[in-house]
Each structure stands twice: as structure tokens, then as C-alpha cells.
N, C-alpha and C positions, 0 to 999 in steps of 0.2 A: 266625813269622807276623807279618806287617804289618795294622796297624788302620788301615785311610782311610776316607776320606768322597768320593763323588761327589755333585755337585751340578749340577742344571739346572733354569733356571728360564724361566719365561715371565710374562707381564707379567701374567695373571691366576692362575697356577699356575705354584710351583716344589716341587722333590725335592731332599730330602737322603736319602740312602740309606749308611750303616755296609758297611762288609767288611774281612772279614780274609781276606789275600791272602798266598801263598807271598814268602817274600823274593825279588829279583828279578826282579818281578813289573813291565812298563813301565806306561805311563800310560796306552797306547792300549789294551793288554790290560785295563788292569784298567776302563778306559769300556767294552770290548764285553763284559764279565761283567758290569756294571751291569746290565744290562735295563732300561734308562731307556727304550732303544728301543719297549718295549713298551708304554710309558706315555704316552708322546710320539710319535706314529705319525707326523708328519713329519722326526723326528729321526734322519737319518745319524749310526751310531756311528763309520763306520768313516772319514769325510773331516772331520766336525765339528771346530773349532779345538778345540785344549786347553790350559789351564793348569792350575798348585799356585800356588793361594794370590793368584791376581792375576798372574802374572806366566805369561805363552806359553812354554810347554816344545816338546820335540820329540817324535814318538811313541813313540821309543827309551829317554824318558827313565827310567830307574829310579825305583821308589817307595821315601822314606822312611815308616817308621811316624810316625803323625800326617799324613802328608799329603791335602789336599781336593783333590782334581780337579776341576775347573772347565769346563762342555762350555759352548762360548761359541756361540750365533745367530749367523748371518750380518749384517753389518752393512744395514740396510735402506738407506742412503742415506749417502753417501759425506760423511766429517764439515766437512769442508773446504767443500762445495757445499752443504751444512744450514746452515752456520754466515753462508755469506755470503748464503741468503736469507732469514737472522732481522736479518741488517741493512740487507736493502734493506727489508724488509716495517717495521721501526721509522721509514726514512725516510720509506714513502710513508704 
């Protein structure tokens, strides 16, 4: 058995949640037995980004014991176009 951690969070509310998962258990399976889903009602388990540890995995990916899964929000605003209107807004 593998011991991980899922995580999701939101800017006023975040989940950490413990499980111990069969070896060979992927990363996408083991976010749709989270039931984070249930906690977070606009949260897709099943297309939501995922990473371990900070770093984007694939959904296929296998779990190590110790690993965090990571369900990442949609980006609200594309970082490139945020970034060049915190420099025009300092110019004017």
C-alpha cells in the first residue's frame, strides 16, 4: 500500500486529505477517489490539471508512497497579458 496526499485549494478554502492506495495506483485514479469533488462542487476530477509535488504529471502517471497530488484551478487570466497590464497600469 502507498500513503499520499491530495491537495486542493482555493483562495479562501483549501483540502489536504491522506490515502492509502493499492501500488499502482495513477495519479488521475487516485484524484477521482479523493472526493475532493464533493467538497468543491465546481471542481472537475476528471479534466482538472494535475501535478506531485509542483511539477505537471500525466494522468497515467504512477504513484510513489509519499507522493502529494496536486489538482491545479484553471488559470483565470493568461500570465503573459496579467503581467503586461501591471506594467502599463504602473506607467499611467
Amino acid at each position: 500500500m502507498l500513503e499520499i496526499e491530495v491537495v486542493y485549494g482555493l483562495p479562501d478554502r483549501q483540502v489536504l486529505k491522506t490515502m492509502q492506495l493499492a501500488e499502482g495506483t495513477t495519479v488521475r485514479a487516485a484524484a477521482l477517489q479523493s472526493g475532493l469533488d464533493g467538497i468543491f462542487e465546481d471542481l472537475n476530477l476528471h479534466s482538472a490539471p494535475l501535478g506531485i509535488f509542483g511539477k505537471a504529471v500525466k494522468d497515467d502517471t504512477p504513484l510513489r508512497d509519499g507522493d502529494r497530488i496536486e489538482i491545479y484551478r484553471p488559470l483565470q487570466a493568461d500570465p503573459k497579458e496579467a503581467r503586461r497590464r501591471r506594467v502599463l497600469n504602473q506607467k499611467g
